[in-house]
N, CA, C and O of each residue as an XYZ file, in Angstrom:
220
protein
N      68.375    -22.216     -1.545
C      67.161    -22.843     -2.052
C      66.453    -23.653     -0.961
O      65.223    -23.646     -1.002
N      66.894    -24.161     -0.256
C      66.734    -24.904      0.999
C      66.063    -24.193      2.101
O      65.567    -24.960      2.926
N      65.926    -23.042      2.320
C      65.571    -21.740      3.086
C      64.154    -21.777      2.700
O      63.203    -21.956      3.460
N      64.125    -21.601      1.533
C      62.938    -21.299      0.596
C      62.068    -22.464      0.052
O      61.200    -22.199     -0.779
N      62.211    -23.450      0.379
C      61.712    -24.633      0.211
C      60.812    -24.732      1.596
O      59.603    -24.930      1.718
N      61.750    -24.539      2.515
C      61.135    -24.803      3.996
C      60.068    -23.840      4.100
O      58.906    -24.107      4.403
N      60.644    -22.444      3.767
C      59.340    -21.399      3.996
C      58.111    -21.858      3.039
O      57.019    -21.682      3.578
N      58.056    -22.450      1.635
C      57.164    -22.615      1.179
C      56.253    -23.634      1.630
O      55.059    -23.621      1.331
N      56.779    -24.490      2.321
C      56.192    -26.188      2.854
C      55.610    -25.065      4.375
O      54.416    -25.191      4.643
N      56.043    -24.531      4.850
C      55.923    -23.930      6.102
C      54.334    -22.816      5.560
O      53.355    -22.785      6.305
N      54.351    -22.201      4.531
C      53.184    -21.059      4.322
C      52.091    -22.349      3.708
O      50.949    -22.327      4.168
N      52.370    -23.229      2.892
C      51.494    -24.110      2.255
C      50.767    -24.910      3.645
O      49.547    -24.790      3.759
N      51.263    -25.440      4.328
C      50.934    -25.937      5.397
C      49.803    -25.294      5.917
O      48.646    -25.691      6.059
N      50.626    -23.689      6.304
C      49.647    -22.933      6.845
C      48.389    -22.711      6.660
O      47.588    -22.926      7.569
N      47.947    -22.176      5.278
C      46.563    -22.397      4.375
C      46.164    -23.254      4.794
O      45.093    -23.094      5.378
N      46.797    -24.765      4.758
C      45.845    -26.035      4.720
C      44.949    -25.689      6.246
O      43.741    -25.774      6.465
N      45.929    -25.331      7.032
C      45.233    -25.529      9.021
C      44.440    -24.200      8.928
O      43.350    -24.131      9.496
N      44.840    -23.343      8.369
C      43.717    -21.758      8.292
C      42.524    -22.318      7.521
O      41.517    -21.948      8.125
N      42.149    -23.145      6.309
C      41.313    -23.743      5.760
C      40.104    -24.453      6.598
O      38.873    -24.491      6.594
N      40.891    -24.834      7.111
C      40.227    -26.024      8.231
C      40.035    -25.466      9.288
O      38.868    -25.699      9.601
N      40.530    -24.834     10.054
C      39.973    -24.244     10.722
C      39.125    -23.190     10.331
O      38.472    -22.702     11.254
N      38.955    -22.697      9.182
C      37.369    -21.318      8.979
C      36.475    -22.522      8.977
O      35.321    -22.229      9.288
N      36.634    -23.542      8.768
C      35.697    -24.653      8.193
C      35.076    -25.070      9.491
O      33.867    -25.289      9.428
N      35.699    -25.236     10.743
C      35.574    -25.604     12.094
C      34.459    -24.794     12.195
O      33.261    -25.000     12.003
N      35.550    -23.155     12.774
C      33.986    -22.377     12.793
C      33.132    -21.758     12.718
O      32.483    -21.062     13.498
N      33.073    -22.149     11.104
C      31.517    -22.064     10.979
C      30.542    -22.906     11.359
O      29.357    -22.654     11.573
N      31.299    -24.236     11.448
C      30.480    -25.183     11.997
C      29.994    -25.366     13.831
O      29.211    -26.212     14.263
N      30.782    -24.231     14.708
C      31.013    -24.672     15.716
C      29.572    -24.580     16.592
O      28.791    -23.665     16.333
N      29.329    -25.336     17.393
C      28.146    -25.147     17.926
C      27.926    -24.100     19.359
O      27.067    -23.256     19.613
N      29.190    -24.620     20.174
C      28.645    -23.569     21.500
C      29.640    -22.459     21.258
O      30.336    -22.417     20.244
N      29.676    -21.708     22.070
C      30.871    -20.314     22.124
C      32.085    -20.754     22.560
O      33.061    -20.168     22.091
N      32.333    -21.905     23.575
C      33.212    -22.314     24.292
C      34.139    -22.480     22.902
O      35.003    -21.647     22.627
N      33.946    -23.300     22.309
C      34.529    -24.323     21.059
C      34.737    -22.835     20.124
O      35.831    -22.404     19.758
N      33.553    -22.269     19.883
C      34.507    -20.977     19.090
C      35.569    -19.997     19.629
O      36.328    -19.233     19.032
N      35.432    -20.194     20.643
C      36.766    -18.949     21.194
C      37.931    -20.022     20.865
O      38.851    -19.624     20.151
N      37.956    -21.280     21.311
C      39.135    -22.204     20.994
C      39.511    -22.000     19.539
O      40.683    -21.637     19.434
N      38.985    -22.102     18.592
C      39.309    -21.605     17.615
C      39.404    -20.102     16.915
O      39.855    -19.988     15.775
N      39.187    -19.558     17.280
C      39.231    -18.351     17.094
C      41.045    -18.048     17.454
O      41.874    -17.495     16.731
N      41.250    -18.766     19.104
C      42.671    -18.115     19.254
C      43.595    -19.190     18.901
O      44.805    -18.982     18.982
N      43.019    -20.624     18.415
C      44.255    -20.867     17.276
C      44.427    -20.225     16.209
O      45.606    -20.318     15.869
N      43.718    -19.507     15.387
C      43.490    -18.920     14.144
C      44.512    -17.558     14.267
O      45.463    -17.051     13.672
N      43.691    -17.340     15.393
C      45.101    -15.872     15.878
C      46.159    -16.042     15.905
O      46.820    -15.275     15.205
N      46.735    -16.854     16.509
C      48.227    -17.712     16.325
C      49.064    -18.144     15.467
O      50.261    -18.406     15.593
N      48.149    -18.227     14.290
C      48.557    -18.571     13.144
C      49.050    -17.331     12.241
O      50.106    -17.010     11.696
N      47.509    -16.693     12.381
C      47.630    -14.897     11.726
C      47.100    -14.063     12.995
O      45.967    -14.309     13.407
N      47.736    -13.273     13.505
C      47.321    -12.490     14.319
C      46.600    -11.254     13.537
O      46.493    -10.496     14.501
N      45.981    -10.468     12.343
C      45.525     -9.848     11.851
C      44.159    -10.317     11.253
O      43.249     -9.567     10.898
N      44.165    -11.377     11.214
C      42.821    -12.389     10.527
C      41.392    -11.409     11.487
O      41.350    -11.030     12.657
N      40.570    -11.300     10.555
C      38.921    -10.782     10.827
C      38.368    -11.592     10.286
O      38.377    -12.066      9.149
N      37.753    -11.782     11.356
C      35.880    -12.398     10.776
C      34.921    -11.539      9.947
O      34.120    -10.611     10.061
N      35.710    -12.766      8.622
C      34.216    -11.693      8.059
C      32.978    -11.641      8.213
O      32.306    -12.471      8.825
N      32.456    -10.346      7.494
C      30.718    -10.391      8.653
C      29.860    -10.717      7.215
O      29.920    -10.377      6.033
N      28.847    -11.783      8.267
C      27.877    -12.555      7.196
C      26.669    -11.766      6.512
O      25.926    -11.415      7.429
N      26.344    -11.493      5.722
C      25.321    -11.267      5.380
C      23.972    -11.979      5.300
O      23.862    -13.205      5.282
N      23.010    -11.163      5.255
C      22.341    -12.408      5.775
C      20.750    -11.547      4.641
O      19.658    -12.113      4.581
């Protein structure tokens, strides 16, 4: 149970910083600051796509 406690605190976590970071950038202003986030995001999930905006 202890295994599984950790993995859940460990995936819950995760969401919270994947949250916050889509939240970053969209907000981000230059490119510099979006590639920084972009390859924490990768790190986190290496499969993650940007979804494309409609406009």
């Amino acid at each position: 149970m202890v295994e599984r406690r950790i993995e859940l605190n460990r995936r819950y976590r995760r969401k919270k910083k994947m949250a916050k970071l889509k939240k970053k950038l969209e907000t981000a202003k230059s490119t510099r600051e979006r590639e920084t986030v972009l390859e924490k995001i990768h790190r986190i999930s290496p499969f993650w796509v940007e979804p494309v905006k409609a406009n």
